[in-house]
C-alpha positions in Angstrom: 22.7 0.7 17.8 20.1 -1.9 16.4 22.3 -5.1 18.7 19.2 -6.3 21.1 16.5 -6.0 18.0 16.7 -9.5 17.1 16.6 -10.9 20.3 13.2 -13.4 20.7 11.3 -11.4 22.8 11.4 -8.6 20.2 10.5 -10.2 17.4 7.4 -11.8 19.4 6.2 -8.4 20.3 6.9 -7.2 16.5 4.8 -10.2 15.1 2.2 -9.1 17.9 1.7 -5.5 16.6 1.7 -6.7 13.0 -0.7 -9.0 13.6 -2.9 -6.6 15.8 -2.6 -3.5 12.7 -3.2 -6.0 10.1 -5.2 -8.9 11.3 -4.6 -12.6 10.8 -6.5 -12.7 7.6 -4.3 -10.0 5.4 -1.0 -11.7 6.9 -1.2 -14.5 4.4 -2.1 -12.0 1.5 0.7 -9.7 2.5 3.0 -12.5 2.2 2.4 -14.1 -1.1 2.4 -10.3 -2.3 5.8 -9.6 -1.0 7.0 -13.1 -2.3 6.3 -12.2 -5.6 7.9 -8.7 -5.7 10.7 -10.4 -4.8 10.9 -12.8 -7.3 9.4 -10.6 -10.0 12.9 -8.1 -8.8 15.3 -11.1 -9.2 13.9 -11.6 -12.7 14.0 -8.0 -13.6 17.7 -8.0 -12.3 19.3 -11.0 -13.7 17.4 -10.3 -17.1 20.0 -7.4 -18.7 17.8 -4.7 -20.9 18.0 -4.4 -24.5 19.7 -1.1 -24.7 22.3 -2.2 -22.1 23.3 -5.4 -24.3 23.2 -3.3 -27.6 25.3 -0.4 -25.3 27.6 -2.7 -24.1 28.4 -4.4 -28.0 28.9 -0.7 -29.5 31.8 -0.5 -26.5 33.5 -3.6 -27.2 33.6 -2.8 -31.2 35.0 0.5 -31.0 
């Protein structure tokens, strides 16, 4: 289904309608905003919540 997306002509004519929707000045912006959701999601995942730790020592007590 998606076997000829990633082929270099595509992705030029992708990067060409991004930059025509966006414009060459929000690219950067869009970037650096995406870069930190990412990292800001790795954090949140690798850090384990409070309640999940205190959760998971009732369960290995009982």
């Amino acid at each position: 289904m998606l076997t000829g997306l990633f082929e270099p002509l595509h992705l030029i004519v992708i990067l060409g309608i991004v930059l025509l929707v966006f414009g060459g000045r929000k690219l950067p912006e869009i970037g650096a905003g995406m870069g930190k959701a990412i990292s800001n999601f790795r954090r949140a995942y690798k850090d384990e919540p409070e309640s999940a730790k205190v959760e998971s020592d009732k369960s290995t007590k009982v």
